[in-house]
Structure formats: C-alpha cells, structure tokens
N, C-alpha and C positions, 0 to 999 in steps of 0.2 A: 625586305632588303636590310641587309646589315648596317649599323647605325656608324657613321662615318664623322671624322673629326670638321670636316665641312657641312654638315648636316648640323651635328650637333653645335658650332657658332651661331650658325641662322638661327637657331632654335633660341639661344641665350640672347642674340642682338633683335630677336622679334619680341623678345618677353622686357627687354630692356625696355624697347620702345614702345611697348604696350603698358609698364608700368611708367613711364613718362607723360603717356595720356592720361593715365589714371588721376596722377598726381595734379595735373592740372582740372579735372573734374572732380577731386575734393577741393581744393582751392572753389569754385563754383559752388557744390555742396554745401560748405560751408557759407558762403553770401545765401543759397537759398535757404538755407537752415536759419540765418537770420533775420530775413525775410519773411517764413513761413511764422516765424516766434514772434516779429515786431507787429508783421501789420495782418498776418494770416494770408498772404500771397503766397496760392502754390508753385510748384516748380514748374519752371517753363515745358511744353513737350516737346522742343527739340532735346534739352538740356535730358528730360528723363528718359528721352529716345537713345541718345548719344552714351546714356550710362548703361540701358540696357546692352547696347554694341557694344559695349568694352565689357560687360562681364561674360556675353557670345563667344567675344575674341579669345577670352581667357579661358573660355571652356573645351574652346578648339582646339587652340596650344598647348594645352594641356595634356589632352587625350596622346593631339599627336607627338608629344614628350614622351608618354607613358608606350603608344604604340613602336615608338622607337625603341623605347631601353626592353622591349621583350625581347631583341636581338642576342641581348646582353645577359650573362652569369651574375647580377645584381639583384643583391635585395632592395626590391623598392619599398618606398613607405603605401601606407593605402593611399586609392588617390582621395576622397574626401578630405585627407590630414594636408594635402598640398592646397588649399585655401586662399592663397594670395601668389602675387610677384614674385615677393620676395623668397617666397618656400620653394618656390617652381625654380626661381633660378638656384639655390643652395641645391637641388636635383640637380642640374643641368649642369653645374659646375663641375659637380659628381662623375658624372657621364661622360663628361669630356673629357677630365684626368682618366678614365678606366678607357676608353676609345683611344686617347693618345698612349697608355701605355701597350696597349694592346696591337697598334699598329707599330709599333719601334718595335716589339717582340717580332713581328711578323716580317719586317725589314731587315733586322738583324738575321733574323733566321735564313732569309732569301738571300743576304749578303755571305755568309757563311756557306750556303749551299751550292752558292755560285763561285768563291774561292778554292773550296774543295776539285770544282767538276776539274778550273783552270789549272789545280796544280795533277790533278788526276791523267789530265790531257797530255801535260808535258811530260809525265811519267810512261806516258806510250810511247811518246817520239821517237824516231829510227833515222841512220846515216844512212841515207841511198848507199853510200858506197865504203865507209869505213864502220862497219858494228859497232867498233866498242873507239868510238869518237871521243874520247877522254872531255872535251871541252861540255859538249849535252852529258855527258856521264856525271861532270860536276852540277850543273844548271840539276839533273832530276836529285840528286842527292838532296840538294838543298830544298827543292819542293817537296823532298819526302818530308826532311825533318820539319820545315813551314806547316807540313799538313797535317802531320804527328800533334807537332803544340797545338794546332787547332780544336785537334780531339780530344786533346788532355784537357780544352778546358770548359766552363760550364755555356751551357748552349744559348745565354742570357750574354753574354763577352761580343763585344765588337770587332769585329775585324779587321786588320789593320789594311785600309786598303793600298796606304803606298809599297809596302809588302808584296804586295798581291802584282802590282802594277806593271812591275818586268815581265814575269810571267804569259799576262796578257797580251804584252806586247811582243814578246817573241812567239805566239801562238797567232797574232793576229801578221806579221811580219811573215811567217810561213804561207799563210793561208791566203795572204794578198797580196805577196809580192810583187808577182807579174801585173796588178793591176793596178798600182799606186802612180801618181806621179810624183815628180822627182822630188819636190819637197815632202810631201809622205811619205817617198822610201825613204832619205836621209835624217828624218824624223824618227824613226821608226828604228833604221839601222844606229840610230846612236843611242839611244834607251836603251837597246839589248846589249851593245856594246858597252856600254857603263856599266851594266850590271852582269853580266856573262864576260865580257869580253869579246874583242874581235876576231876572233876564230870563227867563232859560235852564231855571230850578229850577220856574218861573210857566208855562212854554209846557209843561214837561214834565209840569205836575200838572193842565194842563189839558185834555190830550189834544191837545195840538199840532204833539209829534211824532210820527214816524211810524219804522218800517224795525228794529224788533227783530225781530221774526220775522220 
C-alpha cells in the first residue's frame, strides 16, 4: 500500500514517543551504571526487560518505516546506518515532505482535470430552441480561452478555482433545475447570473439548454 501522509505522521509521532521512552531509560541506565560502579549492583530485570522492549520496538518501526518508503522513488540509506531515534526520524521527516509533495501533484493534477472536463462540458451546450443563442456563445468563448490558458501552462500550476466556479454552476443549474428547491434555484440562478448574465441564468433555469450529459 502506498505510503500516505497519515501513515507517514504515525510513523514520526510513534518514533517520537518511542524516543521519549528511551530517554527516560537512559536517565535509569545511568543510576544503574552507577550502581553497578559504586556497589556492583546489577541492573534490576524489569529495568533490563523494559530496555530490551524499547530496542524490539525500534526494531519494528523501523522495518515498518523502511517497508513503507519501498512505495516510494527514494533513495534510502542502508537500514543498519538508521541506528537510533533520532536517524529514523531525520528518514521520516524525509518521507513525509516527498509523500506531501507527491499528493499536492496528484491534487493539482485532478483539479486541473476536472476544470478542463467542466469547461469542456459547457463547450457542448446547445439552445433547445435558438442555435446560435449569442448569450451561451459568449459563456463557451470564455471557457475556451480559460481552457487554452490552462494548457498553456505547466502541469505543476494550480487552478484557479473561483474561475472555474461559474462554469460549474451553470452546468450544475442545467442539470438540476427541475430538482432544486427554491433557495437552490435562486442560489444557483444568481451565480450564473453575475457571471453570464441573465439571459443565459433564465434559459438555463428553464430547461433551455441542453448537452451536459
């Protein structure tokens, strides 16, 4: 399973709080360590049980650090060189800036994909009853040129969605007219209307165009 920016936190706040344990069992370690040097008292076996568990733990989290990032186009270090907390999280850190940039590509990309289809949409649109409806003739012009600059630019660029937003709403205005009630057609008819005008907002709420689906 591909390694996911929720995945990868757990991962850094289990290592966090795993090197929190730690730190409180060197604090311990060192009392035994001068224990062991003053009077030759070994270390207690809960105390050397509870160290074994934390370097268990670290060896889990580990692995499953390293099993996640094969998801991933990263060069890992070896794992024997990741040795401590502290090396696992400078990994982790890692992994979660390339996972978070990797999902804003993949958002952008679906944003842009999904602007295109809506301005693609209104480019079909048809007058049940006048062709060449000058008010949609204006409305598709502009979604041409919106969709033109979209392509002109690189595939890494966000999308503007208030741009995009008219659009949607005279497509979704067509599509559900007859099913709104009155404060969602009058919602709906004034968006299209501020941005097309009321010609355009009127044909649409009255089932005049055609070509969404």
């Amino acid at each position: 399973m591909p390694l996911t920016t929720e995945h990868a936190r757990q991962l850094i706040a289990r290592n966090a709080e795993l090197a929190r344990r730690m730190g409180d069992l060197a604090i311990e370690a060192a009392n035994a360590a001068t224990a062991l040097a003053s009077r030759g008292a070994p270390a207690s076996e809960p105390f050397v049980q509870e160290l074994a568990e934390a370097g268990r733990l670290f060896a889990v989290l580990r692995a499953e650090a390293f099993a996640a990032a094969s998801s991933l186009s990263l060069p890992l270090p070896a794992l024997e060189t990741v040795d401590s907390t502290s090396r696992l999280d400078t990994m982790l850190a890692a992994l979660l800036a390339s996972v978070e940039a990797a999902e804003r590509r993949a958002a952008i990309a679906a944003a842009r994909a999904a602007a295109v289809e809506v301005l693609e949409c209104v480019s079909r649109l048809t007058h049940r009853e006048t062709p060449e409806f000058e008010p949609l003739r204006a409305c598709q012009e502009t979604a041409r040129k919106l969709r033109m600059a979209i392509a002109e630019t690189a595939e890494t660029t966000e999308i503007d969605a208030e741009a995009i937003a008219p659009f949607a709403a005279l497509l979704e205005f067509i599509d559900s007219h007859h099913r709104l009630d009155d404060e969602e057609w009058g919602a709906l008819q004034e968006a299209v209307s501020d941005a097309f005008g009321l010609p355009l907002a009127t044909a649409a709420g009255r089932g005049r165009l055609a070509g969404v689906s």
